[in-house]
Biopython code that builds the backbone (N, CA, C, O; Angstrom):
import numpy as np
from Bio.PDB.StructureBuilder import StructureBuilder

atoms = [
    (1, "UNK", "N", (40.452, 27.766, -87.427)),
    (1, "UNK", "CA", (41.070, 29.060, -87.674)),
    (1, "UNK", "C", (42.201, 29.307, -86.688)),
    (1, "UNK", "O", (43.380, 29.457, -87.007)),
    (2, "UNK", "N", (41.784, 29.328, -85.639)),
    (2, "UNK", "CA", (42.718, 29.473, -84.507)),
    (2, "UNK", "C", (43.995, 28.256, -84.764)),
    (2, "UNK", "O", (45.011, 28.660, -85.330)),
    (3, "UNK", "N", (43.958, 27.473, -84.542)),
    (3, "UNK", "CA", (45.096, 26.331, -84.971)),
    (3, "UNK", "C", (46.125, 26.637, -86.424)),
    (3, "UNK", "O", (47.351, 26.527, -86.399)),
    (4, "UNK", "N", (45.199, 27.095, -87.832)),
    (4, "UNK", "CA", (45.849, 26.937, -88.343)),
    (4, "UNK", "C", (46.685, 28.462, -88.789)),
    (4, "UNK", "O", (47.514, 28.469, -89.700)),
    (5, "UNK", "N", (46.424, 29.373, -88.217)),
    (5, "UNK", "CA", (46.929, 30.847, -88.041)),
    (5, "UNK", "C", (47.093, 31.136, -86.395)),
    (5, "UNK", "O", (46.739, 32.025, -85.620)),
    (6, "UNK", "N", (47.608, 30.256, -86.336)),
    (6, "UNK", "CA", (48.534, 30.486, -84.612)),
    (6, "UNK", "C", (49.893, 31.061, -84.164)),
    (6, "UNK", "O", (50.258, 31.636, -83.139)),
    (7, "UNK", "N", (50.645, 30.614, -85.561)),
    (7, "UNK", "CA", (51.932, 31.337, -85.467)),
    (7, "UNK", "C", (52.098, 32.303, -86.070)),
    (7, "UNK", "O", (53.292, 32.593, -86.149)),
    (8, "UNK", "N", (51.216, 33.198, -86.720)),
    (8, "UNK", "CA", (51.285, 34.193, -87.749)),
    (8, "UNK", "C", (51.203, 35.792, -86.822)),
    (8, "UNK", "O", (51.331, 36.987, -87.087)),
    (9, "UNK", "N", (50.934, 35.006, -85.710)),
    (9, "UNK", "CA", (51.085, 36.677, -84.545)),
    (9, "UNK", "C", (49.589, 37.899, -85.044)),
    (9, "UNK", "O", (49.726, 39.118, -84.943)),
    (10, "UNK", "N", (48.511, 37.364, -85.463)),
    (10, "UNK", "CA", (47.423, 38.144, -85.357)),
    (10, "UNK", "C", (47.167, 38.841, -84.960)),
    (10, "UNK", "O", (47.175, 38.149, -83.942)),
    (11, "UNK", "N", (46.711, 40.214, -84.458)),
    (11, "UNK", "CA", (45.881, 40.807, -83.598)),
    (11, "UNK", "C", (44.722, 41.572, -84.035)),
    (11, "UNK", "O", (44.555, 42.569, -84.738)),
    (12, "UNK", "N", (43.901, 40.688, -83.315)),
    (12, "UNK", "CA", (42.287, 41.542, -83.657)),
    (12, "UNK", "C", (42.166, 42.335, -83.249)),
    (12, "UNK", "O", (42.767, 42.720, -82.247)),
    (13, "UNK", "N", (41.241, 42.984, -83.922)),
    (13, "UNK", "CA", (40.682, 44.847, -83.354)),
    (13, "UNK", "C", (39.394, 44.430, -83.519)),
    (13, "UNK", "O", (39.085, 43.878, -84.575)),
    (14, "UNK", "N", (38.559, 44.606, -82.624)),
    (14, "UNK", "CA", (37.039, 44.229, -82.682)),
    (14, "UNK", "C", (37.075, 45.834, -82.043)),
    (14, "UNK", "O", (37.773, 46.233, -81.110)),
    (15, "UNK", "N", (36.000, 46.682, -82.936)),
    (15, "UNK", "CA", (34.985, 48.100, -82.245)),
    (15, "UNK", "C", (33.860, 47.776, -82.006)),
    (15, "UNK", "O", (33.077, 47.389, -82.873)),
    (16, "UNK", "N", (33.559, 47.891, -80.648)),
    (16, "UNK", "CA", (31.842, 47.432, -80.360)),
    (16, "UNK", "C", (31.414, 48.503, -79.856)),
    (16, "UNK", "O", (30.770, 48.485, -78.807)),
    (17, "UNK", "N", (31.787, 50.005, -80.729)),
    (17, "UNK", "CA", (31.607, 50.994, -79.753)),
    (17, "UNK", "C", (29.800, 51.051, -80.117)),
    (17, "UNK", "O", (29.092, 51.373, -79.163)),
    (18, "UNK", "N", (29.143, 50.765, -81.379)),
    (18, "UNK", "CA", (27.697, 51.316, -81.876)),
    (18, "UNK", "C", (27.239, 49.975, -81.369)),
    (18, "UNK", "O", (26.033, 50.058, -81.601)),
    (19, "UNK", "N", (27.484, 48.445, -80.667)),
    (19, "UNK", "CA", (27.019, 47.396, -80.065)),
    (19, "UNK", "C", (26.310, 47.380, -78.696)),
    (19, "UNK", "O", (26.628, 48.064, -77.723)),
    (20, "UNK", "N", (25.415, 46.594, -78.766)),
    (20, "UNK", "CA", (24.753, 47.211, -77.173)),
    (20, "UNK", "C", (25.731, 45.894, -76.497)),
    (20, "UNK", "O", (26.494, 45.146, -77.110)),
    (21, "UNK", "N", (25.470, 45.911, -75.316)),
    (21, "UNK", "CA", (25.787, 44.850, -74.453)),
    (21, "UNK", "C", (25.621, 43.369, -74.900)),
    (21, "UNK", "O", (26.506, 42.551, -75.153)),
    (22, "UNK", "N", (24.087, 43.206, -74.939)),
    (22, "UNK", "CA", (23.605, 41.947, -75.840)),
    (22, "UNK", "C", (24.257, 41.483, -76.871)),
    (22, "UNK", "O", (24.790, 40.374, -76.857)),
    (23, "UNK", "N", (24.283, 42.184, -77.752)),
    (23, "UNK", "CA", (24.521, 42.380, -79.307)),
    (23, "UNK", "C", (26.385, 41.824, -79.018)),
    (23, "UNK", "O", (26.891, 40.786, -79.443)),
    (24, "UNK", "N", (26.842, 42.556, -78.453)),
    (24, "UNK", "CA", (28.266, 42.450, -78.299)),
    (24, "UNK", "C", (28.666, 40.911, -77.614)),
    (24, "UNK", "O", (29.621, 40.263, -78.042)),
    (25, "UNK", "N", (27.660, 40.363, -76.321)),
    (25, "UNK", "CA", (27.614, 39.074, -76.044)),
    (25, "UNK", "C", (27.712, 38.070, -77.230)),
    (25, "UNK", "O", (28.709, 37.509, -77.686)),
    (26, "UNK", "N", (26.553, 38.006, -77.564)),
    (26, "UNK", "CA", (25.984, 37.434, -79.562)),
    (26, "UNK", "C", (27.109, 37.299, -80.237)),
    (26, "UNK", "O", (27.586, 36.303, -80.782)),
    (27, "UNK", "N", (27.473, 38.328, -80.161)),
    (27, "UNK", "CA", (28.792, 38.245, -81.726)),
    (27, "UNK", "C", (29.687, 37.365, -81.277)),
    (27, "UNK", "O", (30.050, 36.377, -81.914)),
    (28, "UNK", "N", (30.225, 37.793, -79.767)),
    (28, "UNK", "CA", (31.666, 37.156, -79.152)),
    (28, "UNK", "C", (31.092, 35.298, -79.216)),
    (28, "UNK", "O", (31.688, 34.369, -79.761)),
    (29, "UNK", "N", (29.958, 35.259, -78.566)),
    (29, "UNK", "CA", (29.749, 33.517, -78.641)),
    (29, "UNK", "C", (29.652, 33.202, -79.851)),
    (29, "UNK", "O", (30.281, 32.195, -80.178)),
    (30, "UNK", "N", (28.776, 33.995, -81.033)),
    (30, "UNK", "CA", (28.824, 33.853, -82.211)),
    (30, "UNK", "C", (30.706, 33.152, -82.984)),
    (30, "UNK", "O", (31.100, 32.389, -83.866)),
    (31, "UNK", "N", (31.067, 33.719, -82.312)),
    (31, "UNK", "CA", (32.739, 33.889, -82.800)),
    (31, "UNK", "C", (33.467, 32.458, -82.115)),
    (31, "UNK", "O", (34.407, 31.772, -82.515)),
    (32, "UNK", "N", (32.685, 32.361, -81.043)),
    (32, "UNK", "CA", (33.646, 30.991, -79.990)),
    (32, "UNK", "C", (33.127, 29.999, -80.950)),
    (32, "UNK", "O", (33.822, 29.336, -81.721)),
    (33, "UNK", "N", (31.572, 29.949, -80.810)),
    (33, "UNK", "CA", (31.072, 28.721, -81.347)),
    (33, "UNK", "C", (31.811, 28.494, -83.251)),
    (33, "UNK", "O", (31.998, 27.306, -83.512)),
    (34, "UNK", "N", (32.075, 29.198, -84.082)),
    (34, "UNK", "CA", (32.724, 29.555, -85.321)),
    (34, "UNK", "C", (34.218, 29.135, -85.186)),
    (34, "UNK", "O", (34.974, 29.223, -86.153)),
    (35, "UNK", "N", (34.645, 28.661, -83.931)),
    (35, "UNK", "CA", (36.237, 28.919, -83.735)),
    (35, "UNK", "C", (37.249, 29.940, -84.088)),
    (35, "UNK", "O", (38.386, 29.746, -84.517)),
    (36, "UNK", "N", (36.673, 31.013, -83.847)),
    (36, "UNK", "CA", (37.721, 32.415, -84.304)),
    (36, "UNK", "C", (38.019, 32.807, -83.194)),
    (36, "UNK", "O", (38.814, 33.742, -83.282)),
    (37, "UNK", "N", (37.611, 32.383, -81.523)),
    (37, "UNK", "CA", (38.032, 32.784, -80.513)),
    (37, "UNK", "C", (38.213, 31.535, -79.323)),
    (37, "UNK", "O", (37.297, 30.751, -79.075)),
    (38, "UNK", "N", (39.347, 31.500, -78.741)),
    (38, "UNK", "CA", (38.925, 30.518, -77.627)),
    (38, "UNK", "C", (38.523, 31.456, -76.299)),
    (38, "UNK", "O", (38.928, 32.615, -76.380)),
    (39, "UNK", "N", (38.010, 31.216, -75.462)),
    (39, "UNK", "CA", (38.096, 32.100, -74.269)),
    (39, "UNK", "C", (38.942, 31.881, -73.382)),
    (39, "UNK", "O", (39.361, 30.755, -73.113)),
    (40, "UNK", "N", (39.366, 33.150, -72.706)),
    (40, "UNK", "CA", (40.597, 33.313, -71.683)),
    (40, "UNK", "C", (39.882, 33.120, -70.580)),
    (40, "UNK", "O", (38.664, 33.267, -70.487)),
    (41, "UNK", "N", (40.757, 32.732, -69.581)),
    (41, "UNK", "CA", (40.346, 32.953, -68.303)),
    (41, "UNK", "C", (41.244, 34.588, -67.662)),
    (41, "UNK", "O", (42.296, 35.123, -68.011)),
    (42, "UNK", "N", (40.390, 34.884, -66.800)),
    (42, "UNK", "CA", (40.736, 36.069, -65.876)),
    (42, "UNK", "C", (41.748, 35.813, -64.534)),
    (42, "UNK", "O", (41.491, 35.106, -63.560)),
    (43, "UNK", "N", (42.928, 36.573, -64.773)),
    (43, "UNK", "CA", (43.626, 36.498, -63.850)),
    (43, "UNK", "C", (43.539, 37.709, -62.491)),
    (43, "UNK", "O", (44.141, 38.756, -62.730)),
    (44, "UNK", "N", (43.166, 37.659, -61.762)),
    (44, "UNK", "CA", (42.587, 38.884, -60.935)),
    (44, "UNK", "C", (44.311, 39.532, -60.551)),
    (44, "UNK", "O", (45.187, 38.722, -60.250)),
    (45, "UNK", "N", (44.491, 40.427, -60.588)),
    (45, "UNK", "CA", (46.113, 40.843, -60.001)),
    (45, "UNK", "C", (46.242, 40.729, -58.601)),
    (45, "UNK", "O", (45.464, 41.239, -57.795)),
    (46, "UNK", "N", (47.132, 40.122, -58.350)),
    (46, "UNK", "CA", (47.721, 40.009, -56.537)),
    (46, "UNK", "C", (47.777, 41.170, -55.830)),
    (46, "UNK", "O", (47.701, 41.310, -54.609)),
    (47, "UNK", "N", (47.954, 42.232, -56.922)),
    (47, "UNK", "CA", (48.716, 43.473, -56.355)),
    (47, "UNK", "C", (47.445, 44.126, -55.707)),
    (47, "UNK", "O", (47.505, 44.590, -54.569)),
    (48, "UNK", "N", (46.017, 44.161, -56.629)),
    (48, "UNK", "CA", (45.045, 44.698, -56.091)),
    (48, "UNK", "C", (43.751, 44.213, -56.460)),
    (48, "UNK", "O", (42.984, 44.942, -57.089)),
    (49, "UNK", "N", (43.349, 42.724, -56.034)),
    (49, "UNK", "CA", (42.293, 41.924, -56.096)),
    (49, "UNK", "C", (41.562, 42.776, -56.689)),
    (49, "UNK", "O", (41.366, 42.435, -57.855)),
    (50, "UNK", "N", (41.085, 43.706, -56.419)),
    (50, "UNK", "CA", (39.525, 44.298, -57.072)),
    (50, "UNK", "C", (39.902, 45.302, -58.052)),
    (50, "UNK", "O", (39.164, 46.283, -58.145)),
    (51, "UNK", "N", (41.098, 45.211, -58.924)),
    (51, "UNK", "CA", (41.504, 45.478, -60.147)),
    (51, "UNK", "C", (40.572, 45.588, -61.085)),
    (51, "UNK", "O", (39.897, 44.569, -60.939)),
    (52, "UNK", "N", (40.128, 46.200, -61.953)),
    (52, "UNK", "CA", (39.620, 45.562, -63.360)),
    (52, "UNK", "C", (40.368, 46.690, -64.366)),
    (52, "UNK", "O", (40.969, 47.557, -63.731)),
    (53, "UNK", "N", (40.428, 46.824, -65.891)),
    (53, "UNK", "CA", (41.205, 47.635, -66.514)),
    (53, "UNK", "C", (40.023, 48.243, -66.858)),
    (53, "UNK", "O", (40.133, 48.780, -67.960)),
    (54, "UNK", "N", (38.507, 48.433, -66.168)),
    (54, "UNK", "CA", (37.881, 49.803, -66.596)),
    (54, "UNK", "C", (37.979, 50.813, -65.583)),
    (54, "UNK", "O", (37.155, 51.639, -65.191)),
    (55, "UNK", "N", (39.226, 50.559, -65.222)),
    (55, "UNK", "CA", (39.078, 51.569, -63.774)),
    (55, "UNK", "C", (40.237, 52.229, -63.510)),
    (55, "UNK", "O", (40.628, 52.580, -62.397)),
    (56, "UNK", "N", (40.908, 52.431, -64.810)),
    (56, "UNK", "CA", (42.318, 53.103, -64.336)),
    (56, "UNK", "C", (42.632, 54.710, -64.024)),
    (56, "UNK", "O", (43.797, 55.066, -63.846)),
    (57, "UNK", "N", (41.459, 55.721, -63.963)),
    (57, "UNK", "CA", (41.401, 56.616, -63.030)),
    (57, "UNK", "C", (41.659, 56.476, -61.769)),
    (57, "UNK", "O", (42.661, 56.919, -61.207)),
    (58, "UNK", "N", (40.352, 55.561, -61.020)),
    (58, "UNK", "CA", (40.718, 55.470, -59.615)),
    (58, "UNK", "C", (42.036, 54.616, -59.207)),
    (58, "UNK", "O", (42.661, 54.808, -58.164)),
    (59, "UNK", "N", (42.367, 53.635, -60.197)),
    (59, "UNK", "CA", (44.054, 52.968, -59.555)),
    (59, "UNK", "C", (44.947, 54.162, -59.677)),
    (59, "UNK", "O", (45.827, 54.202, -58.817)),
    (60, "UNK", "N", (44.925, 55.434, -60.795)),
    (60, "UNK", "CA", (45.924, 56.230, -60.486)),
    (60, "UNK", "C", (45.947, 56.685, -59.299)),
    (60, "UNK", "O", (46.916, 56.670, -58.541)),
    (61, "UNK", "N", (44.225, 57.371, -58.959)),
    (61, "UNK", "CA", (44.565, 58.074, -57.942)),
    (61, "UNK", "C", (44.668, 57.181, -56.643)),
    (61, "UNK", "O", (45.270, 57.792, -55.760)),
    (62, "UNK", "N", (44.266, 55.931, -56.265)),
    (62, "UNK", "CA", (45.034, 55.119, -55.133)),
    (62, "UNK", "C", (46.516, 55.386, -55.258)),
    (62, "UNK", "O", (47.107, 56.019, -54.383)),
    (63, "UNK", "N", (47.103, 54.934, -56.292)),
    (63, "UNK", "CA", (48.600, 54.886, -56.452)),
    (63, "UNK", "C", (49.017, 56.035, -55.627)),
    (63, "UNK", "O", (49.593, 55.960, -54.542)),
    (64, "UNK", "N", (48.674, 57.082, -56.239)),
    (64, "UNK", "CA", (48.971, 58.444, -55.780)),
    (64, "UNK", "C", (48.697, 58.655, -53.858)),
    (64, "UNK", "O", (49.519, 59.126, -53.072)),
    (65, "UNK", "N", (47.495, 58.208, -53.574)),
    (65, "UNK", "CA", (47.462, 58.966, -52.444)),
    (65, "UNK", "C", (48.439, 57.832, -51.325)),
    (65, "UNK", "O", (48.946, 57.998, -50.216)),
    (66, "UNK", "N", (48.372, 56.707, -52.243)),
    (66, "UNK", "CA", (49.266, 55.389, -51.514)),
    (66, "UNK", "C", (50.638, 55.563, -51.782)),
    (66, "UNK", "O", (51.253, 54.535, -51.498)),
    (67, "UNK", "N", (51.279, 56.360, -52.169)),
    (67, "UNK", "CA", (52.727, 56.533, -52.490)),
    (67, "UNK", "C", (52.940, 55.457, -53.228)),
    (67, "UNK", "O", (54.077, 55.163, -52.859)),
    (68, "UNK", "N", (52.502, 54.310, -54.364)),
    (68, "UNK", "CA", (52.678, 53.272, -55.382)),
    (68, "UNK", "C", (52.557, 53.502, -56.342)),
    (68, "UNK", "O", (52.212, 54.629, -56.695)),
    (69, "UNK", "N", (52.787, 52.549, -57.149)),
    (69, "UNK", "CA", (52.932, 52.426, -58.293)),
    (69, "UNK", "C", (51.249, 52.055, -59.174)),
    (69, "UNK", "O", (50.441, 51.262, -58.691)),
    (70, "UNK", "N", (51.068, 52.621, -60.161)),
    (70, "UNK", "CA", (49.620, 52.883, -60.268)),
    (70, "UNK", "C", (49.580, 50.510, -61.261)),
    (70, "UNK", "O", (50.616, 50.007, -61.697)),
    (71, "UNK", "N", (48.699, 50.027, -61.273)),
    (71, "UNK", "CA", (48.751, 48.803, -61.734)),
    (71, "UNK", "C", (49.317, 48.686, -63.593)),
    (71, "UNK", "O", (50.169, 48.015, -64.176)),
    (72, "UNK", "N", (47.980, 50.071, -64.157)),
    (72, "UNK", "CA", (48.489, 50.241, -65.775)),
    (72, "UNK", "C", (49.620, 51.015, -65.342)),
    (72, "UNK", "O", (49.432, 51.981, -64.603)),
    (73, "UNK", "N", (50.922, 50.655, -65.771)),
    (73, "UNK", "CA", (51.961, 51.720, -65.840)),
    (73, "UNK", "C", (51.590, 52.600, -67.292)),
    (73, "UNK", "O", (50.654, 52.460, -68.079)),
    (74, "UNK", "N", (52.722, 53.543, -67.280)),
    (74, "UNK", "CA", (52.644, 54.333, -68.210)),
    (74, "UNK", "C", (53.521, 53.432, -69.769)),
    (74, "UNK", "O", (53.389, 53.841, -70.923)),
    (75, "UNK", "N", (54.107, 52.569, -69.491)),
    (75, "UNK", "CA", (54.749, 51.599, -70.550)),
    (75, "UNK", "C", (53.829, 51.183, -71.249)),
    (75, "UNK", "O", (53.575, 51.149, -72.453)),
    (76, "UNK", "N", (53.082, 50.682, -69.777)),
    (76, "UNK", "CA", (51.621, 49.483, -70.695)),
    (76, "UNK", "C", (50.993, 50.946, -71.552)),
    (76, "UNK", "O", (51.493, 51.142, -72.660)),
    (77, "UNK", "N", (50.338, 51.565, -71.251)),
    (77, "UNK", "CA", (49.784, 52.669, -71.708)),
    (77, "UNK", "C", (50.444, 53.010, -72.962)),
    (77, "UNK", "O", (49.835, 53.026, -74.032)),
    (78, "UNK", "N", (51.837, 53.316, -72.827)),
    (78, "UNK", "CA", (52.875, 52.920, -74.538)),
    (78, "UNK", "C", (52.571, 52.079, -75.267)),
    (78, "UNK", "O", (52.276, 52.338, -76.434)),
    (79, "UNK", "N", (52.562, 50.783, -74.751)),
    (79, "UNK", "CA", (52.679, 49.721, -75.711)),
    (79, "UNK", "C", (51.329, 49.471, -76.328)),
    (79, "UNK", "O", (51.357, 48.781, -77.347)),
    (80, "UNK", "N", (49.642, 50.075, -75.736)),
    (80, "UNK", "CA", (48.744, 49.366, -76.038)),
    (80, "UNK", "C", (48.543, 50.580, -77.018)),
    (80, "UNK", "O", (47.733, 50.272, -77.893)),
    (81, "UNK", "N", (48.984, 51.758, -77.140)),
    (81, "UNK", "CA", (49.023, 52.941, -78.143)),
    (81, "UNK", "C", (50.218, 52.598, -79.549)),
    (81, "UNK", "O", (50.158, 52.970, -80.721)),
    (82, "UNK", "N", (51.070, 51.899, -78.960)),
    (82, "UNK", "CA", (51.736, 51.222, -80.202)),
    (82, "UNK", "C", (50.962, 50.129, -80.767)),
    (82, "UNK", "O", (51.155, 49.964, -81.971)),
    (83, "UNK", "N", (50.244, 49.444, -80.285)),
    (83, "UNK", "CA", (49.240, 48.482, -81.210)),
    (83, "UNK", "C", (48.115, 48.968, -81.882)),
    (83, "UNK", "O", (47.799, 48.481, -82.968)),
    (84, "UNK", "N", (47.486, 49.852, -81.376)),
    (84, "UNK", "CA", (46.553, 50.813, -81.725)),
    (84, "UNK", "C", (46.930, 51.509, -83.184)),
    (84, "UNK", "O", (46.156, 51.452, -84.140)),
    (85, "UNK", "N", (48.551, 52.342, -83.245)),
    (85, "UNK", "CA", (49.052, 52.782, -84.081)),
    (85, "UNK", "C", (49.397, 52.044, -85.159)),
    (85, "UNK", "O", (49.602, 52.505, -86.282)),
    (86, "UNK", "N", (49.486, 50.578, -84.749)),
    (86, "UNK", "CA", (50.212, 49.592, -85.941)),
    (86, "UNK", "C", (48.723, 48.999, -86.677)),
    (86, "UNK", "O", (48.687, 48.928, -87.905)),
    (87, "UNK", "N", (48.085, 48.780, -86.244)),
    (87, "UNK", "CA", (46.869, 47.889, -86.635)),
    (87, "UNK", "C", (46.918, 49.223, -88.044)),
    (87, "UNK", "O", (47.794, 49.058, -88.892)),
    (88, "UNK", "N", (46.254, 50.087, -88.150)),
    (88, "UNK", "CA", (45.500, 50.699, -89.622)),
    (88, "UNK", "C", (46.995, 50.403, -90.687)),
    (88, "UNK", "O", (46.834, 50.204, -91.891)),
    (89, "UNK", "N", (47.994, 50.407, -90.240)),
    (89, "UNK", "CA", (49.607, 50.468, -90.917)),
    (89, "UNK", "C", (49.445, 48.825, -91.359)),
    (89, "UNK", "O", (49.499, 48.499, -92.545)),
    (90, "UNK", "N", (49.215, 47.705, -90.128)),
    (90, "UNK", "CA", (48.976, 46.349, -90.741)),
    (90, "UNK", "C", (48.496, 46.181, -91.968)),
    (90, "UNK", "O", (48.905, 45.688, -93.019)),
    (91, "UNK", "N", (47.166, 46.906, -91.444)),
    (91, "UNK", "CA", (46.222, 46.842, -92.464)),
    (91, "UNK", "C", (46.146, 47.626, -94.286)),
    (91, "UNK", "O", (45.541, 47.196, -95.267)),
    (92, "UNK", "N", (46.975, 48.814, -94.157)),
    (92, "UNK", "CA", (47.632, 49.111, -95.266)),
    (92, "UNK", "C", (48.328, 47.729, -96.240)),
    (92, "UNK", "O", (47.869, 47.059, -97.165)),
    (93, "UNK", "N", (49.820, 47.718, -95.403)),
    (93, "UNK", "CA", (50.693, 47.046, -96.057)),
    (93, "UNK", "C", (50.348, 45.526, -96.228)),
    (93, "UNK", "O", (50.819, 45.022, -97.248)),
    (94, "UNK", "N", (49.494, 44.574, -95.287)),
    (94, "UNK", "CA", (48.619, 43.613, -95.637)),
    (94, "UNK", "C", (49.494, 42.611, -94.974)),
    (94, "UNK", "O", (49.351, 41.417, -95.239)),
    (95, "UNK", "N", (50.731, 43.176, -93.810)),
    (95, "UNK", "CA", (51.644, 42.765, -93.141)),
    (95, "UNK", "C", (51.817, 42.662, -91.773)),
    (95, "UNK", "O", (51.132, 43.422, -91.089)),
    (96, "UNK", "N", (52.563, 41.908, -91.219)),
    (96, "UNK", "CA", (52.506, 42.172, -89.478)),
    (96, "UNK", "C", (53.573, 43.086, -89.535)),
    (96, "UNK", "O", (54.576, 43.095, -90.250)),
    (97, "UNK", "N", (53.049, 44.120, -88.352)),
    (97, "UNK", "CA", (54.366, 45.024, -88.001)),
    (97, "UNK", "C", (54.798, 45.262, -86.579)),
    (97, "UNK", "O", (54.053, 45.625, -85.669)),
    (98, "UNK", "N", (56.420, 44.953, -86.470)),
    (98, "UNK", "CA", (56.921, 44.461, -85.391)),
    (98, "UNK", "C", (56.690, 45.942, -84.467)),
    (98, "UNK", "O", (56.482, 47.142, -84.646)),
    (99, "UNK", "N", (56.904, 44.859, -83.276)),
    (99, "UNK", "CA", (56.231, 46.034, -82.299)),
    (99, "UNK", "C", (57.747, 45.631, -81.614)),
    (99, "UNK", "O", (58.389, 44.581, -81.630)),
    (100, "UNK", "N", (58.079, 47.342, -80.838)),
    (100, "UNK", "CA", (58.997, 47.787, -79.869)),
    (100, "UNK", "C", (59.127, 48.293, -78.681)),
    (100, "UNK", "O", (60.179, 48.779, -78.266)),
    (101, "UNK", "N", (58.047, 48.219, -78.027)),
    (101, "UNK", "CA", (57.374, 48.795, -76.628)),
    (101, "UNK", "C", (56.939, 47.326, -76.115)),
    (101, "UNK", "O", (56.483, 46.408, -76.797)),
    (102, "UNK", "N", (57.233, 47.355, -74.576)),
    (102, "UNK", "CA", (57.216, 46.150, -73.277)),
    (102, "UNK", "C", (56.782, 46.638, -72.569)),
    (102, "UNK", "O", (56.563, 47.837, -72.741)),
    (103, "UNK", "N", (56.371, 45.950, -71.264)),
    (103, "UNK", "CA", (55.706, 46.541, -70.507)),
    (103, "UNK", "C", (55.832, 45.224, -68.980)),
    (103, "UNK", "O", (55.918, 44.087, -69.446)),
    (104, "UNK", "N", (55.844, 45.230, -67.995)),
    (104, "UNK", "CA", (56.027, 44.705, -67.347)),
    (104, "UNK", "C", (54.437, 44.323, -67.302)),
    (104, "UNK", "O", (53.532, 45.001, -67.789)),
    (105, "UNK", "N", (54.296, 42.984, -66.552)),
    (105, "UNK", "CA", (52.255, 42.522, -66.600)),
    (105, "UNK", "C", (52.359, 43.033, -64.951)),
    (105, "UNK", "O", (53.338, 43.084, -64.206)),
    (106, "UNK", "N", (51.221, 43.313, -64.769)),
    (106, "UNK", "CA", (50.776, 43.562, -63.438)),
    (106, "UNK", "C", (50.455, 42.558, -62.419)),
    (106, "UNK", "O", (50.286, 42.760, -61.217)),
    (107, "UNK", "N", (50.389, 41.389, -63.093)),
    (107, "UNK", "CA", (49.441, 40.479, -62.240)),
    (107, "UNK", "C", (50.573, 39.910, -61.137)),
    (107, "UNK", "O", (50.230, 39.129, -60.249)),
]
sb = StructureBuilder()
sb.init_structure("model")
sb.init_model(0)
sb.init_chain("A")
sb.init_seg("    ")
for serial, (resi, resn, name, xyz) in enumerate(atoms, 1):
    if name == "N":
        sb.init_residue(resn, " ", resi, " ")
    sb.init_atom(name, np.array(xyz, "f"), 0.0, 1.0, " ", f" {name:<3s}", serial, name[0])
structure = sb.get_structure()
């Protein structure tokens, strides 16, 4: 799957919001072992080793009391609300739809 829809610019939307932890493990290996996913490796950011993106309250407020720049900018925050917005529109027209929001990576 992955090989032969590689250049077609995909993006999955997986909701695991009603999934427990387990359940959500299951599916994702379920999915590697199936070849619908390869796994990434984790790049930790330079900027602030103990980063993770469930934590972008407290990076604002570091940013803030540190006079910096918070790690999610407000771009990224654009652009991942422009994918959000395009996916149900994909899924209408049965098409990819070009995206116009960038974002600098943090890492």
């Amino acid at each position: 799957f992955i090989q032969r829809y590689a250049d077609d610019g995909i993006i999955w939307y997986f909701d695991n919001f009603a999934l427990s932890s387990a359940v959500l493990y299951r599916t994702l290996l379920q999915m590697r072992y199936a070849g619908w996913i390869t796994p990434q490796t984790w790049t930790k950011s330079t900027r602030r080793p103990n980063f993770t993106q469930c934590c972008p309250l407290a990076d604002l407020v570091e940013a803030i009391e540190n006079d910096t720049d918070p790690v999610l900018s407000p771009e990224h925050a654009r652009h991942v609300l422009e994918i959000m917005c395009a996916i149900p529109l994909s899924i209408e027209k049965k098409a990819p739809i070009d995206l116009h929001t960038t974002f600098k990576p943090f890492i």
